[in-house]
N, C-alpha and C positions, 0 to 999 in steps of 0.2 A: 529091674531098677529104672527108676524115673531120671530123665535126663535136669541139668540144673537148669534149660529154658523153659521145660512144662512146668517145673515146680517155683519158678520167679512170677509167670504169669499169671496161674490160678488165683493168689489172692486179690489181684484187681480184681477180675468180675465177682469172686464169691466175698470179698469184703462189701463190693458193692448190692451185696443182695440177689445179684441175677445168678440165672442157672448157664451152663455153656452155650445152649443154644441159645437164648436172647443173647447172650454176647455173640455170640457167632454172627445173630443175624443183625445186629447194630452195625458189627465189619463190614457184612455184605452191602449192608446199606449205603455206606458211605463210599464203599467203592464204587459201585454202582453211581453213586452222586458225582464223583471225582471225573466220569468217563464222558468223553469229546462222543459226539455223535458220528458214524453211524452206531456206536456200542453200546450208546445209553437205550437207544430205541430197543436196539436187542434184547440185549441184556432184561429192560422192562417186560419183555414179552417171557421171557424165561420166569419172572416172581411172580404170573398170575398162578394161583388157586383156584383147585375145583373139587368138587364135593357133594358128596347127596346124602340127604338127612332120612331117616327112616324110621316112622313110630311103630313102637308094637303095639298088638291086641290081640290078646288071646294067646300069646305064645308066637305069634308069628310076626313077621314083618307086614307092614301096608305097603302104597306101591312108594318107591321113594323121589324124594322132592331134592331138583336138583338145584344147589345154589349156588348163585353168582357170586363173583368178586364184591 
């Protein structure tokens, strides 16, 4: 059984069209914006992304292509 805070909040973000995680991550954001330094610098180093891109050919993977922020 769903508690009455999960089930009050869900219709902001899903009236608003997003799915939970873009609302999650609009939260995160703005907290992140809210914080005095040294937290923000922190904190920033915590939100980068990393990634590596991979085409196929032939069935197999090439070699892969790492991308930056």
């Amino acid at each position: 059984m769903a508690s009455a805070g999960s089930m009050a909040a869900a219709p902001f973000w899903r009236a608003a069209g997003m799915t939970y995680i873009t609302y999650s991550n609009i939260c995160a954001s703005l907290v992140r914006s809210c914080l005095k330094e040294p937290y923000r610098a922190e904190s920033a180093s915590r939100e980068k992304v990393h990634f590596s891109v991979s085409k196929w050919a032939g069935g197999k993977p090439e070699k892969p292509n790492f991308v930056p922020e």
